[in-house]
C-alpha positions as CSV (number, residue, x, y, z in Angstrom):
1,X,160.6,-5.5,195.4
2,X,158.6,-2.5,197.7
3,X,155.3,-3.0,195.2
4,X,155.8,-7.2,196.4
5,X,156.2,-6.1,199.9
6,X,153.5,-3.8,200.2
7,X,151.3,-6.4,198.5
8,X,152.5,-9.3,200.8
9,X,152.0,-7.2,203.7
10,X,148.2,-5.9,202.9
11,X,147.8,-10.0,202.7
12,X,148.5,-10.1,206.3
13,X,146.9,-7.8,207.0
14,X,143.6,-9.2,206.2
15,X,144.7,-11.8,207.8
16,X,144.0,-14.1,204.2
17,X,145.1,-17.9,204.2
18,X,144.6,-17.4,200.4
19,X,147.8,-15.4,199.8
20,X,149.8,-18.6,198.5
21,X,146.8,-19.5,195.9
22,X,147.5,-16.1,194.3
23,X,145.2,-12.9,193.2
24,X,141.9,-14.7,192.4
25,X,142.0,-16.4,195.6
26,X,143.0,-13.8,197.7
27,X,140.3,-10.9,196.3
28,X,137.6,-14.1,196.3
29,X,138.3,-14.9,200.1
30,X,138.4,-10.6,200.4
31,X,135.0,-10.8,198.9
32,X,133.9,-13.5,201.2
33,X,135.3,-11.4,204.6
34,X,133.6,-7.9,203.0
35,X,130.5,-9.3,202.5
36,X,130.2,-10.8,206.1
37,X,130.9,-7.6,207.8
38,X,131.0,-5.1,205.2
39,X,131.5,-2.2,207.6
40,X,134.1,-4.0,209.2
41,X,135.5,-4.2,205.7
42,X,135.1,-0.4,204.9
43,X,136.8,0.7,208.0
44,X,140.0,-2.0,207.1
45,X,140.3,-0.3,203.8
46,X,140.0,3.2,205.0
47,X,142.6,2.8,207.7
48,X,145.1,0.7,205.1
49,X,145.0,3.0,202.6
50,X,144.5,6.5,204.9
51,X,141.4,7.5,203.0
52,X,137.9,8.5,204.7
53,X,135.2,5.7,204.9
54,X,133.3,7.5,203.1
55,X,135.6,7.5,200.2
56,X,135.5,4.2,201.0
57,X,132.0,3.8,200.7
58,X,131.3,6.0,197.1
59,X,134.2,3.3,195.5
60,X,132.3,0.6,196.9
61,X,129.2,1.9,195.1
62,X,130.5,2.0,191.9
63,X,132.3,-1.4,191.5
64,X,131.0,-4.8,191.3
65,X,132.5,-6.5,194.2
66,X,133.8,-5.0,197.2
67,X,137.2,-6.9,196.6
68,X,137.2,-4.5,193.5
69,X,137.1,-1.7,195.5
70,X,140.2,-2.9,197.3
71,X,142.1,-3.0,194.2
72,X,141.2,0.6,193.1
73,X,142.8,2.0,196.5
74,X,145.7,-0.5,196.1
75,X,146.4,0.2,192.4
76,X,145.9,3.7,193.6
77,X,148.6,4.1,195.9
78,X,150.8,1.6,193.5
79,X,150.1,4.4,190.6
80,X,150.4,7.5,193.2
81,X,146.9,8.6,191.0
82,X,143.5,9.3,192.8
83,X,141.1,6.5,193.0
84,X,139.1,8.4,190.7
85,X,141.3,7.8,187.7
86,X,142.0,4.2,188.5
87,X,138.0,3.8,188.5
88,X,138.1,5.2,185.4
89,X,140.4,2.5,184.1
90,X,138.1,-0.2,185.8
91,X,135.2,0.9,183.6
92,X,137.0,0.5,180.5
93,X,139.4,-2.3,181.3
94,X,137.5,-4.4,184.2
95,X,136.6,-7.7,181.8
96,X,140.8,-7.5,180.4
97,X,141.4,-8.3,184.3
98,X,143.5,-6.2,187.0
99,X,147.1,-7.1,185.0
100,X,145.9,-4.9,182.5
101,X,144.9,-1.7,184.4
102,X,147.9,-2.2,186.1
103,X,149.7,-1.3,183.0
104,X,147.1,1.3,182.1
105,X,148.0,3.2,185.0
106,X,151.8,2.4,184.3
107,X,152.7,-0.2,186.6
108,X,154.5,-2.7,185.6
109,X,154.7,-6.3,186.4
């Protein structure tokens, strides 16, 4: 029930009318919002998930869509493991979808 809550309240606060059409919908419309202000986007993230836009900024570099890089810090802090290791698991599980490195990095459904 926390991991829902957590999830429903990152929604909001993106402000996302897409939360209802589920996960595809919300990380397109996250794309849309990134890529019209990305800094704007980078500075969001880094203050939701308490890491240094910088950080921010490296993860952003080495995914294909900045939405992406949202989901490393989220499954991240759902895992309690560094974003380093949940990139990891994007590299080798990104095409199986984000269900999947979920339960690569033990979290389940």
């Amino acid at each position: 029930m926390r991991k829902y809550l957590t999830a429903v309240l990152l929604c909001l606060s993106f402000a996302t009318p897409a939360l209802a059409d589920g996960l595809s919908n919300f990380l397109s419309h996250l794309n849309v919002q990134a890529k019209a202000d990305l800094n704007g986007f980078t500075a969001k993230v880094s203050a939701q998930f308490g890491v240094p836009e910088a950080q921010v900024k490296v993860v952003l570099g080495k995914v294909s869509k900045p939405a992406d890089a949202f989901m490393v810090f989220q499954l991240s802090q759902m895992s309690q493991r560094q974003p380093d290791t949940v990139l990891q698991t994007y590299q080798a599980h990104r095409k199986q979808g984000w269900g999947r490195m979920a339960r690569e990095l033990g979290i389940k459904p």
